[in-house]
C-alpha positions as CSV (number, residue, x, y, z in Angstrom):
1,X,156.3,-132.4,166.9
2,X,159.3,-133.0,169.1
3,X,161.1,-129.6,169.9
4,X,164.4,-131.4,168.6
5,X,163.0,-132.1,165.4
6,X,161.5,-128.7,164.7
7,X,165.1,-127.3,164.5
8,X,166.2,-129.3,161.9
9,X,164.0,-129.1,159.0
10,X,164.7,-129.7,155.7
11,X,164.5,-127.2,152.9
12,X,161.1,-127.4,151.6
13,X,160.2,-126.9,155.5
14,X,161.8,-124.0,155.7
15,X,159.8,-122.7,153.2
16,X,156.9,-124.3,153.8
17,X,156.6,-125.1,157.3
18,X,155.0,-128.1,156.6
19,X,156.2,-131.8,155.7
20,X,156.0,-133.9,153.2
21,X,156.6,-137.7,153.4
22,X,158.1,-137.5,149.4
23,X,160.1,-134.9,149.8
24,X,161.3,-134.5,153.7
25,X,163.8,-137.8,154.7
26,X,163.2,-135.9,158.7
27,X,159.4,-137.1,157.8
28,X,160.1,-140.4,156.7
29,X,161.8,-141.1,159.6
30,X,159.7,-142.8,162.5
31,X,161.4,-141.2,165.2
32,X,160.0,-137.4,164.9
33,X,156.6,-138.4,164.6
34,X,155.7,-136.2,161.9
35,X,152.2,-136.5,160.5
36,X,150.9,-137.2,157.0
37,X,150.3,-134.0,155.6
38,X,146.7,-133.1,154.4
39,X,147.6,-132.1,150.9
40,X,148.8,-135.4,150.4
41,X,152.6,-136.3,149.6
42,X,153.5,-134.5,146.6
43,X,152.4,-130.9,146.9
44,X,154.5,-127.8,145.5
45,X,154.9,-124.8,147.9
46,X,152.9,-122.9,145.5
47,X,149.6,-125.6,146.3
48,X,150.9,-125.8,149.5
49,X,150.7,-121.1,149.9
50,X,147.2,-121.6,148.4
51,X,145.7,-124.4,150.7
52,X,146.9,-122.1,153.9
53,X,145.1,-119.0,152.1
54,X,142.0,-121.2,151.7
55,X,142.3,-122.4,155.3
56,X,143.4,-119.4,156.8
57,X,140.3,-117.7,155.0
58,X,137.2,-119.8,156.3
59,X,134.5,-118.5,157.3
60,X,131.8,-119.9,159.2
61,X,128.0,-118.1,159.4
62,X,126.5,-117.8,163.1
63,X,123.5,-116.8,164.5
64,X,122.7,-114.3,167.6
65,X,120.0,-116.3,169.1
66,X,119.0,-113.3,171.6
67,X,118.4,-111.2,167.9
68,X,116.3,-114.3,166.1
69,X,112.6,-113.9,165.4
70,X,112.4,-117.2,165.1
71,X,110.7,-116.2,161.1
72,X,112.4,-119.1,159.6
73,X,114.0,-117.5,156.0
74,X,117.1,-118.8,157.0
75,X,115.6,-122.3,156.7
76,X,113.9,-121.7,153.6
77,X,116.3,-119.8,151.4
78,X,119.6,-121.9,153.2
79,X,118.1,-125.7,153.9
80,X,121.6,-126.6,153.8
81,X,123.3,-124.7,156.3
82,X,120.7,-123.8,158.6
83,X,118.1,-125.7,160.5
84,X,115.7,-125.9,163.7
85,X,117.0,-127.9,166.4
86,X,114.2,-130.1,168.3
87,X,115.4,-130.4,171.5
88,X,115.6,-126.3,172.3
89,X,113.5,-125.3,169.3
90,X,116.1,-122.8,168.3
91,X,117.1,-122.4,164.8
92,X,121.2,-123.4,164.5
93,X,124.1,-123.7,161.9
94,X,124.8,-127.4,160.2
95,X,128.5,-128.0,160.7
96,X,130.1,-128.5,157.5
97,X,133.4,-128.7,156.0
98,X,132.7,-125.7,153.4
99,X,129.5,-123.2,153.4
100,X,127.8,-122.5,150.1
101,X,128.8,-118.3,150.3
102,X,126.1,-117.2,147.9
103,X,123.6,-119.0,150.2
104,X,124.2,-118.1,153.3
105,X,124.6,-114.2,151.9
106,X,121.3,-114.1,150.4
107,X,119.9,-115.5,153.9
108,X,122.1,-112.9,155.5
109,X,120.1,-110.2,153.4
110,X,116.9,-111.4,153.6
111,X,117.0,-111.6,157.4
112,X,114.6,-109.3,159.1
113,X,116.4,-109.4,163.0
114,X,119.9,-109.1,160.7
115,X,121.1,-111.7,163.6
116,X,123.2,-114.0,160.8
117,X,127.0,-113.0,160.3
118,X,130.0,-114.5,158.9
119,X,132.6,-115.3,161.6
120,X,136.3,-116.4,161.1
121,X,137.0,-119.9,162.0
C-alpha cells in the first residue's frame, strides 16, 4: 500500500488496520491500490480481532529428520498430515491450509524419536 495512503485511513482502519471495500471510500478508490480483504466485504472489527487471533495462532507440525527412525506411526495414526516422500525416502508434512490438532498430537505422543513438534507459522 502506497505510503501516502497509509496516513489517511478511514475510521474502521484505524481500528482495524485492515480495509474493507463496503465500508472504506480510501478502498474503493482505484488509486491506493488497496486489496480485497480476505474476510470478505462486510466484516465487523469483532470478526475482524478474531480472524487475526486465528491467524496469528497457527501452528504448523515439523519433523527433525536427523531424530526420525524412520518407524512410520506418524503415517499411520496421521495419513493426513504426514507422509513418505519418494524421491528422498524421508517421511515429510502435507502442506495444508489447517492441521487436524487432535491428530497430529496423538502422533506427537506416540512417537518413539519424539522428533514431531508444533512450530508457529
Amino acid at each position: 500500500m502506497p505510503e501516502a495512503v497509509k496516513k489517511q485511513k478511514c475510521p474502521d482502519c484505524e481500528y482495524c488496520q485492515m480495509c474493507s471495500e463496503s465500508r472504506c471510500r480510501l478502498c474503493r478508490n482505484t488509486k491506493t491500490g488497496c486489496k480485497k480483504s480476505q474476510l470478505g466485504t462486510g466484516f465487523t472489527f469483532g470478526e475482524y480481532q478474531e480472524w487475526q487471533k486465528r491467524k496469528a495462532m497457527k501452528k504448523i507440525p515439523v519433523i527433525d529428520i536427523g531424530s526420525c527412525t524412520d518407524c512410520e506411526s506418524c503415517l499411520e495414526v496421521c495419513p493426513e498430515v504426514f507422509k513418505r516422500n519418494t524421491e528422498t525416502g524421508y517421511i515429510e508434512v502435507i502442506d495444508l491450509p489447517d492441521y487436524p490438532e487432535e491428530s497430529v498430537d496423538q502422533a506427537i505422543s506416540i512417537c518413539p524419536a519424539d522428533c514431531i513438534s508444533w512450530e508457529d507459522d
